[in-house]
N, C-alpha and C positions, 0 to 999 in steps of 0.2 A: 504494500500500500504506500502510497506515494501523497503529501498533499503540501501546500504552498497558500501561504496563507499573506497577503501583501497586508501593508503598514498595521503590520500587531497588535503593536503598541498603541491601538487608539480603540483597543478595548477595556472595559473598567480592568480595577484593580481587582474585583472578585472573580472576573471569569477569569482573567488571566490565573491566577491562583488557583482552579478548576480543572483549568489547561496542562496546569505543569502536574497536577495528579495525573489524570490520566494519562497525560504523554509520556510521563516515569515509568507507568507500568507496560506500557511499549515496550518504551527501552529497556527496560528488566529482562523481560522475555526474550528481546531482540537479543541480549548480550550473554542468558543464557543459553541459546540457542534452541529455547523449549518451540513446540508445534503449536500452543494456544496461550493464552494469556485473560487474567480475568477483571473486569471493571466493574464496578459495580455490581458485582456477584452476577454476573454474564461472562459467559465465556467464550471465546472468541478466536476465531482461526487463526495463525498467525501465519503470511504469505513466506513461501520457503526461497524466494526470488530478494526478500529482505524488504525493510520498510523506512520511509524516509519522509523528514519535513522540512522544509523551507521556509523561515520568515523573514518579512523584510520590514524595517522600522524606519521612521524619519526622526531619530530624536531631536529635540532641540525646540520643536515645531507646537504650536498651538495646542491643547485640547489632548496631546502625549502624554503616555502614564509611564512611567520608568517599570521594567520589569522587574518581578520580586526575584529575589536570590534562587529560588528552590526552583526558578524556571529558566535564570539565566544558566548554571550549572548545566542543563541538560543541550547546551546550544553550543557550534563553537562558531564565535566570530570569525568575520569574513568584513572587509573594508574594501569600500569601493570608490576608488576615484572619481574626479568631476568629470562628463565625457568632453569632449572637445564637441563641442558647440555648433561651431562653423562646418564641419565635417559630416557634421548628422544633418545639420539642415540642406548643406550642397547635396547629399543624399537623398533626401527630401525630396528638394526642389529637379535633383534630375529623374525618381523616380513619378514626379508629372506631367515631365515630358521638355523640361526648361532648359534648352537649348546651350545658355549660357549662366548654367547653374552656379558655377566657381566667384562669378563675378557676384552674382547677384548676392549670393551667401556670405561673404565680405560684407559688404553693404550691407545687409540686413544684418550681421554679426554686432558690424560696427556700429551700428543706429540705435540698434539693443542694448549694448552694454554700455552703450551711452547713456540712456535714459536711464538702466538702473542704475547707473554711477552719479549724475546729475540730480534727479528727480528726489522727491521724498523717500526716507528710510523707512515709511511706516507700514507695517507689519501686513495690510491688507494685499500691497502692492507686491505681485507674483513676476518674478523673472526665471521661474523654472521651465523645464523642457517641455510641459504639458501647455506652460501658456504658448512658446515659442510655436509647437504643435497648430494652436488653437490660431495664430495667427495664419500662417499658413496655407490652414486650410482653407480659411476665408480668402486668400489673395486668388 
């Protein structure tokens, strides 16, 4: 069993604490290498191909609950770079067909990180990949 769970951390502090119980008894199983495993007095196959999760967090960010210890312990971090910006959007822009992608992804790089750099710091104002996205699409 396999599952992927995006921004975690912007579940209460109870479930999360829910989460890491039952995720434990996963990996119990998993690391004993037993055929089933039990939650909640259910019991349950365990896949012999092996089982895995993924979460991805944005700490730092609004409305974020920091994960409790008994849940961090069962993860292991993974850090990820900023992507390069201008490279995803010339991507972008030549996956719709834009002739002269290189140029215009410049330009739009540069007009972007200008106004984040210029403009208000205040916390509403989005300069991540999804607005960059969201622009975009509209052009």
């Amino acid at each position: 069993a396999w599952g992927c769970f995006d921004e975690f951390n912007r579940l209460l502090a109870e479930v999360l604490s829910v989460c890491s119980i039952q995720y434990k008894s996963v990996l119990d199983a998993v690391r004993a290498r037993a055929p089933t495993y039990t939650m909640d007095g259910v019991q349950y196959d365990l896949s012999p191909y092996g089982s895995m999760a993924f979460v991805t967090m944005n700490p730092g960010y609004l409305g974020r609950t920091e994960l409790p210890e008994s849940l961090k312990v069962l993860f292991r971090p993974v850090t990820v770079m900023v992507p390069d910006l201008q490279m995803i959007i010339e991507n972008f822009l030549m996956a719709e067909g834009y002739t002269d992608a290189l140029t215009l992804a410049k330009k739009f790089y540069t007009l972007y990180r200008l106004l984040a750099d210029l403009l208000s710091k205040q916390l509403h104002y989005d300069w991540g990949l999804r607005a960059i996205k969201s622009v975009l699409v509209v052009a």
